[in-house]
N, C-alpha and C positions, 0 to 999 in steps of 0.2 A: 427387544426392549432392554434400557438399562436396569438393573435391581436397583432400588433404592430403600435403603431403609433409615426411616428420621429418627432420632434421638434426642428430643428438646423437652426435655423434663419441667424443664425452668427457664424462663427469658436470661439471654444470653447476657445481658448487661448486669443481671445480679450473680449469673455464675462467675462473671469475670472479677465482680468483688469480692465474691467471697471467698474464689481460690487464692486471692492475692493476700485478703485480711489472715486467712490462716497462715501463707509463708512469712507475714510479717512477723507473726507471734515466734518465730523460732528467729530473728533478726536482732543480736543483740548490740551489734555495733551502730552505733547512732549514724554515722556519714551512710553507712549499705541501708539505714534506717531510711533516711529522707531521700535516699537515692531510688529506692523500691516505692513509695510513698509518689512520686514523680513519675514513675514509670508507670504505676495504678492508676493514675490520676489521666496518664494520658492516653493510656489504653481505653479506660472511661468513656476518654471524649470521642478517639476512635471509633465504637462502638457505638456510639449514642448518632455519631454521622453518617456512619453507614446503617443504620437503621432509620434515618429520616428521609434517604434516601425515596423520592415519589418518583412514579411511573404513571402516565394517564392509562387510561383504560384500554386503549387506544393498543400503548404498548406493552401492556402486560398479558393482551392473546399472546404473545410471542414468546415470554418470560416461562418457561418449567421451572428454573430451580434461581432462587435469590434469599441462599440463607446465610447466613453471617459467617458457620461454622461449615463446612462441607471437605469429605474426603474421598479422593480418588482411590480405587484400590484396584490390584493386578492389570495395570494399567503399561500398554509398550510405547515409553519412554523416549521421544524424540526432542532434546532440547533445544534444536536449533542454532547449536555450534558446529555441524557437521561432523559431531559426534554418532559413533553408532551408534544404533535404538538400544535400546534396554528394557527388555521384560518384568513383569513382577515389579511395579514400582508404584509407590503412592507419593502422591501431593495431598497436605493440606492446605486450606485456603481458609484464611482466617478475615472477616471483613473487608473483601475485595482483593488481598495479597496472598501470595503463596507466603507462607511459612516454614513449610519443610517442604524437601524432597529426596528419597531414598528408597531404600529395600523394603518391600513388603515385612519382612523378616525384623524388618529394626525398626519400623514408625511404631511410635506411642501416639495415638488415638484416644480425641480428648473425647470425654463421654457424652458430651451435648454435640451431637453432630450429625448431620444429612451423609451417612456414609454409601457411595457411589460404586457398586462393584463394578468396573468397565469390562469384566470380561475379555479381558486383553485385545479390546480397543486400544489404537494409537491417540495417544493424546502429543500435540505437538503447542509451538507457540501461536498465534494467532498473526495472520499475515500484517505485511506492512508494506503497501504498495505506494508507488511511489509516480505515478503519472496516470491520473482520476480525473474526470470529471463530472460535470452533473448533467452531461448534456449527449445527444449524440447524431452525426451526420444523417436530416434528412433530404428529402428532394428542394432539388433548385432548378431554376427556368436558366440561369446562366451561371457561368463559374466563380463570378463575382460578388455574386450576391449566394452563398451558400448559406442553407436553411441550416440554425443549428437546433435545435428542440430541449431546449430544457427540462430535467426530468428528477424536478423534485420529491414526488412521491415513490415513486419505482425504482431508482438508483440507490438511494441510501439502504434501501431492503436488501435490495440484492447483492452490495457490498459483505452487507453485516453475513446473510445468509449464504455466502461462499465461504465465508472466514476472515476477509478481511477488517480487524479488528481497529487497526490504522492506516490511514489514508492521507497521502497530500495531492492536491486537489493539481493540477500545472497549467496555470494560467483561466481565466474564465470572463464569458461575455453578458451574465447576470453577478456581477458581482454581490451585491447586496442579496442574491436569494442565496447564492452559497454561503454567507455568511450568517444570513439567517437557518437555513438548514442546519449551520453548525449547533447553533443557540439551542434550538428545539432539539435534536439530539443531547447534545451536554444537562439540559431541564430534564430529558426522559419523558417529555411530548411524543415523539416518534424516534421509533429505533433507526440505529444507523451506526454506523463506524465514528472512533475520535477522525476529526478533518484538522490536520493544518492548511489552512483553506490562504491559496494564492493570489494575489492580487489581480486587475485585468493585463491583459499580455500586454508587453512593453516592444512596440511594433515602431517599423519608418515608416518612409514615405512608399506608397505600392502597395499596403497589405492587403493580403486574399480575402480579410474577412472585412465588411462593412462594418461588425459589431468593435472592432478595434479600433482606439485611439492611434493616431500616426504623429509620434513624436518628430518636429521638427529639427530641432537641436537640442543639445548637452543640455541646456539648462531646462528645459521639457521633464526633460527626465528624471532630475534632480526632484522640480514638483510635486509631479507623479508618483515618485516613490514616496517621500514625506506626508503627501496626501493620503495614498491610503496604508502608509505604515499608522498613523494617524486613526483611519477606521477599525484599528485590528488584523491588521493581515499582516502576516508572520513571511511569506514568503512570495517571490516576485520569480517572473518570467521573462527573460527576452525571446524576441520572433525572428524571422527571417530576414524583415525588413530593414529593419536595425542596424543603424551604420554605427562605427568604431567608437567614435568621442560619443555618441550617442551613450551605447553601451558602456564606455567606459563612467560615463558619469553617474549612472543609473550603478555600476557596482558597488561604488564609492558611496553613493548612499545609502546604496543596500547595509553595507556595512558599518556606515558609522552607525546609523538603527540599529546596529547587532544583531540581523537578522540574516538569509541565507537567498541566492539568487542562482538560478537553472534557466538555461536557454536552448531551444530547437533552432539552431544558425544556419544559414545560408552566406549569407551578405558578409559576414564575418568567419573566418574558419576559426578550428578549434584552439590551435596553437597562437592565433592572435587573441582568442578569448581567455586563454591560459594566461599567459601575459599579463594580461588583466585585472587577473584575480578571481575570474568566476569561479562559486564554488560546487557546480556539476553540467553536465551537457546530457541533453535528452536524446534517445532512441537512438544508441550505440553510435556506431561509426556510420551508417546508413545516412545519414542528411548533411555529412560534411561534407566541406566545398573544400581543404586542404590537397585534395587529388585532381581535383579539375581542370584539364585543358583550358588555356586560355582563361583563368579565374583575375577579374580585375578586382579592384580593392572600390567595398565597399558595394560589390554587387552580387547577386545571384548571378551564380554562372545556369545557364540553359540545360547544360551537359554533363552537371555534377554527379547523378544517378548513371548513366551510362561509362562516365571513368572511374567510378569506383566500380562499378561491377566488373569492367573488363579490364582493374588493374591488379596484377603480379602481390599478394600480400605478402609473398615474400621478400619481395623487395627492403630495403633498410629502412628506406624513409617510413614506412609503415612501423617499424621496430623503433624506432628513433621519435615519430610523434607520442607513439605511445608511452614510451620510457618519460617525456616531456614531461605530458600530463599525471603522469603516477609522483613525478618528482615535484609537479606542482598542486597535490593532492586534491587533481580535479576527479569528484567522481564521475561516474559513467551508471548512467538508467536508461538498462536494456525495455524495450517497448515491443515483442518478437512478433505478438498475435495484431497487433494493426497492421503491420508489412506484411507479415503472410497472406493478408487480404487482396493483394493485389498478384501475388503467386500462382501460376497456373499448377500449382503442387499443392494448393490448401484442399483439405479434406473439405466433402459437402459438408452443410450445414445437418445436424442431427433433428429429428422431429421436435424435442423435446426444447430445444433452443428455437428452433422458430414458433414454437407453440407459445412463447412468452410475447411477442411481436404483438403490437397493432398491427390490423390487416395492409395499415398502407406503409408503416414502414417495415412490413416485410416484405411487402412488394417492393419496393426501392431497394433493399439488401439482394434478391434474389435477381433481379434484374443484373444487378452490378455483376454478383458473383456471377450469373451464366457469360458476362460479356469478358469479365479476366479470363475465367475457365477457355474460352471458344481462340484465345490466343495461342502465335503457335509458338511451343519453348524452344530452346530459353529465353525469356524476356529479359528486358532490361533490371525487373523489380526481380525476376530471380536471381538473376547473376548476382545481383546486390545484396538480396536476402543471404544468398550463401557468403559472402565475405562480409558480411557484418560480423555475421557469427560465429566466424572464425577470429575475426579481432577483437569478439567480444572474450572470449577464451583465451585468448592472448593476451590482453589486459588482466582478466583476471589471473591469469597462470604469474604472470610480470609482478605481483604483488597488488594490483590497483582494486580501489571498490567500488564493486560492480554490483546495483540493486535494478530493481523489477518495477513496472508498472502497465498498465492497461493498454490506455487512452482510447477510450472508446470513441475512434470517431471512424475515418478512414469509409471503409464501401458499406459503414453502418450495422454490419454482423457483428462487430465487436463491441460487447455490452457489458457494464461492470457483472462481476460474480462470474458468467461462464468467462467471460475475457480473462480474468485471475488467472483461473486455471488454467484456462491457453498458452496463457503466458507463460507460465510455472515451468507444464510443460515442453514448451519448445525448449528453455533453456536444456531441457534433457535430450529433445530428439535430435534440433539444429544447431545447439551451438556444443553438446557433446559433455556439458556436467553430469556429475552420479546425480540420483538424484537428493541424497543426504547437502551436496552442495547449492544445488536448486532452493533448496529447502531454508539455506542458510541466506543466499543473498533476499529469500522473500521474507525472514523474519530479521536477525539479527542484520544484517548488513543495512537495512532499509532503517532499521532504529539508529543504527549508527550515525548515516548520514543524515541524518533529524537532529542529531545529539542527545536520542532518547534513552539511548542503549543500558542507562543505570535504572531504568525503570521497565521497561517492555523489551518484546526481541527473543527472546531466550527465559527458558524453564528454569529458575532459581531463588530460591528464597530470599524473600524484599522486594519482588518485583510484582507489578501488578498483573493478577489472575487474568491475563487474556492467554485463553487456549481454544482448541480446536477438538474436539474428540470427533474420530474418523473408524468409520467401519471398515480398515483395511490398514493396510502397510506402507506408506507414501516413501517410505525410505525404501523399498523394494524396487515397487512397482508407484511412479509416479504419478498415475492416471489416479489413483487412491486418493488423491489430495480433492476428485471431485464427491468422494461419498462422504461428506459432512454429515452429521448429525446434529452435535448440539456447539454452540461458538459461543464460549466465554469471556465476556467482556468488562472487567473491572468486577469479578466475581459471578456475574449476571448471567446465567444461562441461557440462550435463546434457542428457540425449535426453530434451526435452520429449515427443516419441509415446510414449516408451517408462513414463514417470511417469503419462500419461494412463491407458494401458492396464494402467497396475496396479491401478485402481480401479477399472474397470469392473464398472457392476453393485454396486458395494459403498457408494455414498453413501448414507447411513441405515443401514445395519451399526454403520459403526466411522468 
């Protein structure tokens, strides 16, 4: 258990006046006068916001610590830049922001305060995943019609209670419930991660899913994006189906919006979507069609999986698209643990993760995994799994940015919160990062390509209090990133056991 010991003598809002009324008294320059005078005033309002701040009842079982003032102490210091850890460290966190961070030895510790001894627990920055959804693959009668299960109760939990403190959501076939799940989140209705929540996927003609719109042409797509940039959605996805003018017009408006667009291609390769302007490409090198025998324009090739796995990465063209794309500052979100799923190399499933399952969609997951398992290797999905992850390393080594996400869809084992971590770390097992770098593409790089990075991402003073305190070492040993404790979110401390155990048993319910 943490120590914690409260310090709140006095409501935090008249200490903040009065420390300020007394440094006025010693101010005798009139300009530092009205200038200090303004800074009180806005500190004030500060203060008085994040104390209005409400949570339903709902969500304050989950809340242990939501104090204004709170200090970390002898804490091992992971900021998220791919910096070593650092021992003996404190953060203060002053109404939702870090404030300081430094040496044990040098913080000044204001006296109204919830001081936290973490016992050199690792505290790191709070994840920032980058391919989420709310939903995830259940059983279908045909391949056409695939069941997907929305799961608004049990995903947002298990987001928050991994760590993942932000989230963008990559494409979705309830759009208005994700959009609502964001709302009641953002209210403090129910807990759950910040969502930059994506619009529905921007598909052609042929798409695998029923719940997707099939944009017929260019000016389709022009609509579609205007439309629901229109509802609030910050971010757009193209699909596989998706032909070039299609896509291209859809960038174009992504952009005049001033907003950001990411696509899973087939039909289109990477180096034509670079071209373009896109400004990221989902689940590494593994779904391009720029390798594929026989690749006609504007189609899915058949055999795009089978010639990337059985092609040469050392070849130039390899070195040459990549170089491309870093030159046309496409990012790259690595997606490791849904492809693993089809791996005759994935580890069984642990009790403790099927124990979160509804009975029938862990019967549907178990089915799948013993039918990849009974393959005989290498398969197609392996060969492919190993040179993604070799190119994903190669991108990144070349300079490019490379961030993380989930997507929990695939043979349905892969569920947000354990998926996180999967994900985390394969970047350490398969594709050969320390784990300090692992670390860095799932906070700071994933803020980056948000454009959030002046506010979240990394451990620094001005940024807002999303951390992670971990009963282990994740910069060591990478599996640590799965013993959470408590995940800070805009100051707000949640009892990650306690978020787990609300779902129990209920993943495929709700």
């Amino acid at each position: 258990m943490l120590l914690s010991t409260v310090h709140q003598a006095v409501p935090v809002v008249w200490y903040t006046l009065i420390h300020f009324v007394i440094l006025l008294k010693g101010i005798k320059n009139m300009t530092m006068y009205k200038t200090s005078l303004a800074f009180i005033f806005a500190s004030f309002l500060s203060t008085i916001a994040f104390a209005q701040i409400k949570f339903s009842d709902e969500t304050k079982k989950y809340i242990d610590y939501n104090d204004s003032i709170i200090v970390f102490k002898n804490a091992l210091l992971i900021d998220g830049k791919g910096n070593a850890a650092r021992p003996h460290q404190t953060i203060i966190i002053s109404n939702g922001k870090i404030d300081w961070v430094g040496d044990d030895a040098k913080a000044i510790i204001p006296k109204i305060a919830n001081i936290v001894d973490l016992n050199g627990k690792a505290i790191m920055p709070g994840l920032v995943m980058l391919h989420e959804h709310m939903y995830i693959s259940a059983h279908s009668l045909e391949p056409r019609y695939l069941n997907l299960k929305q799961l608004p109760f049990t995903f947002p939990r298990l987001y928050l209670a991994a760590g993942a403190t932000t989230i963008r959501t990559a494409g979705n076939v309830e759009p208005y419930s994700d959009m609502n799940i964001k709302r009641d989140i953002d209210a403090g209705k129910i807990p759950g991660p910040a969502i930059e929540v994506t619009a529905p996927y921007l598909d052609g003609n042929g798409s695998i899913f029923p719940q997707m719109n099939e944009l017929k042409k260019p000016e389709d797509a022009t609509a579609f994006v205007n439309y629901w940039a229109d509802q609030g959605f910050t971010s757009f996805k193209g699909y596989m189906a998706i032909e070039k003018p299609t896509l291209k017009a859809a960038i174009d408006a992504v952009h005049k919006r001033h907003l950001k667009i990411t696509a899973h291609l087939c039909s289109v390769t990477y180096r034509e979507a670079a071209e373009m302007g896109i400004d990221q490409l989902e689940h590494g090198f593994i779904v391009s069609s720029d390798f594929a025998k026989d690749k006609k324009e504007n189609e899915c090739p058949p055999n795009a999986l089978k010639s990337f796995g059985n092609m040469d990465i050392r070849n130039d063209s390899v070195k040459n698209l990549i170089q491309f794309l870093i030159d046309k500052k496409v990012i790259i979100n690595s997606t490791p643990a849904v492809f693993e799923g089809y791996t005759t190399t994935q580890p069984a499933p642990s009790p403790e993760l099927l124990s979160y399952f509804s009975p029938d969609s862990r019967d549907f997951y178990l089915k799948l995994f013993a039918r990849v398992k009974s393959a005989k290797a290498p398969t197609d999905y392996d060969k492919a799994f190993a040179n993604n992850a070799k190119m994903e390393k190669m991108f990144y080594d070349m300079g490019g940015l490379l961030t993380v996400g989930t997507d929990p869809t695939g043979n349905g084992g892969t569920i947000a919160g354990f998926g996180n971590w999967r994900a985390i770390e394969l970047l350490v097992e398969a594709d050969g990062f320390t784990p300090l770098e692992a670390i860095k593409i799932a906070t700071q790089n994933g803020s980056v390509a948000l454009g959030f990075d002046k506010t979240i991402g990394t451990i620094e003073a001005g940024k807002s209090a999303d951390l992670l305190i971990i009963d282990g070492d994740p910069s060591r040993n990478i599996s640590d990133i799965r013993r959470v404790v408590f995940v800070f979110k805009n100051g707000v401390g949640y009892n990650s056991k306690k978020l787990f155990e609300s779902v129990k048993g209920k993943v495929g319910f709700n």
